[in-house]
C-alpha positions as CSV (number, residue, x, y, z in Angstrom):
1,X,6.6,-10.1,-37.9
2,X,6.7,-6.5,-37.8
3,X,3.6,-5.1,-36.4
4,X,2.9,-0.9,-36.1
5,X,-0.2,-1.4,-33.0
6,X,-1.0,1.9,-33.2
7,X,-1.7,1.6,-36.8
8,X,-3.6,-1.6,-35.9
9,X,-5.6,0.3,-33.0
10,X,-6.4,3.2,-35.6
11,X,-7.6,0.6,-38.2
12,X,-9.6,-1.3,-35.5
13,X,-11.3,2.4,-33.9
14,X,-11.9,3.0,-37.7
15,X,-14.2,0.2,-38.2
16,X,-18.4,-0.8,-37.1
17,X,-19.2,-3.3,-34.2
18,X,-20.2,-5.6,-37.5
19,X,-16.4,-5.0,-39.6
20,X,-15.0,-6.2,-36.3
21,X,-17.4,-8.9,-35.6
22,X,-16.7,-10.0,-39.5
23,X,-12.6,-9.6,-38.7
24,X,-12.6,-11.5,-35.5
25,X,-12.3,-15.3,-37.0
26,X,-9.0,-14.3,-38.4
27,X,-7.5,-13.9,-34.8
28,X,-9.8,-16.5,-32.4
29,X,-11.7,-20.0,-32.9
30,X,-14.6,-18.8,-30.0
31,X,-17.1,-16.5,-31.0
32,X,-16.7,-13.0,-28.7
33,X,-18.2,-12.9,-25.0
34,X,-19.8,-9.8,-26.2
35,X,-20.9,-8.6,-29.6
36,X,-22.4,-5.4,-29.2
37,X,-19.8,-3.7,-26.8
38,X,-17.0,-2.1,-29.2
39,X,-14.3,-1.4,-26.7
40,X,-14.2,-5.0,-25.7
41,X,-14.1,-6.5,-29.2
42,X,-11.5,-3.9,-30.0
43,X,-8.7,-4.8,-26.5
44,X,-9.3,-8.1,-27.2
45,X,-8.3,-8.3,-30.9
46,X,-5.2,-5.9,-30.1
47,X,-4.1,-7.9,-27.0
48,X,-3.9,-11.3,-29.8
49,X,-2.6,-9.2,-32.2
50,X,0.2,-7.9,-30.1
51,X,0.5,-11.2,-28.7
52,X,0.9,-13.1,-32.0
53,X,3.7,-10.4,-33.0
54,X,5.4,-10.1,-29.8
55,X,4.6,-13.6,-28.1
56,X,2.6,-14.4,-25.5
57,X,2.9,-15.3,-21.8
58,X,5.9,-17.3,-20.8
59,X,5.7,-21.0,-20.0
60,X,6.8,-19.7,-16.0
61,X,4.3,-17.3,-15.8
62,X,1.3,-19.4,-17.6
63,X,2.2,-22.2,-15.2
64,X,1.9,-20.0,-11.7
65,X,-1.6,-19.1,-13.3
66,X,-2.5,-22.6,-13.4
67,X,-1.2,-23.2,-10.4
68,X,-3.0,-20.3,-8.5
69,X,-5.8,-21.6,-10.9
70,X,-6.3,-25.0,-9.1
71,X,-5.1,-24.0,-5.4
72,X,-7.9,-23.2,-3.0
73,X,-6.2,-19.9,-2.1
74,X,-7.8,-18.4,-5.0
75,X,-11.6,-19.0,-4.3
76,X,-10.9,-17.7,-1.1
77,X,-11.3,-14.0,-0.2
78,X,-8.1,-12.9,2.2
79,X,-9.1,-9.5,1.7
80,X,-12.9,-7.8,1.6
81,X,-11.8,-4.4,0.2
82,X,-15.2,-3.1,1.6
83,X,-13.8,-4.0,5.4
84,X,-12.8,-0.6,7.6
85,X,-9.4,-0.7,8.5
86,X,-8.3,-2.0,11.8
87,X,-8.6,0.8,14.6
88,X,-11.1,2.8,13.0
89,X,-13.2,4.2,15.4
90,X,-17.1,4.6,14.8
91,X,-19.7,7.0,16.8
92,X,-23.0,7.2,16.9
93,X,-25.2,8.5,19.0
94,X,-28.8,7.1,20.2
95,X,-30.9,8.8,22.4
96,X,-28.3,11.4,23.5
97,X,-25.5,8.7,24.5
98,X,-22.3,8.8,22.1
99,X,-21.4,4.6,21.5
100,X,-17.9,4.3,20.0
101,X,-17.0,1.1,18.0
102,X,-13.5,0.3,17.4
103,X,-12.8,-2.4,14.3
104,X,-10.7,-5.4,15.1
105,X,-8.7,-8.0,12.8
106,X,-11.2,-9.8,13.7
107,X,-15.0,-8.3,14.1
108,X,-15.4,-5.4,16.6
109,X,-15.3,-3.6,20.1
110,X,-17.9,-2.1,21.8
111,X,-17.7,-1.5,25.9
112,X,-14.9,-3.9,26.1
113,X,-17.0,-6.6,24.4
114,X,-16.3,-8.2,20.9
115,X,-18.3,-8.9,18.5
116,X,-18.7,-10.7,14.8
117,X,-20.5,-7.7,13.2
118,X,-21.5,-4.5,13.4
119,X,-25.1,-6.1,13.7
120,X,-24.5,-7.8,17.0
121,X,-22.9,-4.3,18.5
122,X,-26.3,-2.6,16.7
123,X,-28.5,-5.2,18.0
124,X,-26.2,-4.3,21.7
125,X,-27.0,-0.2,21.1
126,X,-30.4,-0.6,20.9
127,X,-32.3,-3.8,21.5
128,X,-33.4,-4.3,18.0
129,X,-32.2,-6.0,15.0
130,X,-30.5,-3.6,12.4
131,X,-28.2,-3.7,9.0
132,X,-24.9,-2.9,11.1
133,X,-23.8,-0.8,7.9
134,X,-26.6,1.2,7.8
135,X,-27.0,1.5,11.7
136,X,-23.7,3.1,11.4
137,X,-24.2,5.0,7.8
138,X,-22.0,3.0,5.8
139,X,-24.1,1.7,3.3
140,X,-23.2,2.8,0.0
141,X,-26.8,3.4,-1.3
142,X,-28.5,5.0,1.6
143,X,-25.4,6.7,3.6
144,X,-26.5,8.4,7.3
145,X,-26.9,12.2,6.8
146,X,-25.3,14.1,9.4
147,X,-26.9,17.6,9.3
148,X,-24.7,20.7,10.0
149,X,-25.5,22.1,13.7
150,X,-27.3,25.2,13.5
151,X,-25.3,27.9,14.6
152,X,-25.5,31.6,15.5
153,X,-26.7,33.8,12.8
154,X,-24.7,36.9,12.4
């Protein structure tokens, strides 16, 4: 089957959310996930129709998906991209001391002690429960200012 997909792509930009909700029975037996969202009707259509003129996955490949599908390894998270990096260093200072926390493989250092989260080394600083993120400023919605010393006019 000889398929031009950038001629397929240009037909399916051409058309309305409602041509491609009309054309999609001709390439799947589910209705879509979405029907109001363009771009998403429009990959998935040209992913099947590229797949129905080049083939599909291979039988190795669909079978390691199943595989890592049903193994445990999956569900669990081996990685939190949202983790610092071991031996980053963090400062802050309360009440004129300077604390310095140093991340671990596994939780943190502060004074020589480890802890499980940067709660428990707040919770060491000052004696009060905190957010360890946003003790430290890494929150992504409310990040710490740091305000630029004032220096000498000129």
């Amino acid at each position: 089957m000889k398929i031009n997909m950038l001629t397929e792509c240009a037909a399916l930009d051409a058309m309305t959310i409602s041509e491609l909700l009309k054309e999609w029975p001709r390439y799947f037996d589910v209705p879509p996930k979405s029907r109001s969202n363009k771009k998403y009707l429009m990959s998935e259509m040209l992913y099947r129709i590229q797949e129905m003129a080049y083939g599909g996955l291979s039988k190795k490949t669909v079978d390691r998906l199943e595989a890592l599908a049903e193994s445990k390894l999956i569900s669990q998270r081996k990685y939190d991209d949202s983790r610092l990096a071991v031996g980053t260093r963090l400062v802050r200072e309360v009440k004129g001391v300077e604390h310095q926390v140093t991340v671990l493989e596994e939780g943190y250092e502060y004074n020589g002690t480890k802890y499980k989260s940067l709660s428990g080394v707040a919770f060491a600083i000052t004696g009060t429960r905190w957010n360890g993120n946003a003790f430290f400023g890494l929150t992504k919605n409310n990040p710490r200012t740091y305000h630029k010393s004032k220096g000498l006019s000129r």
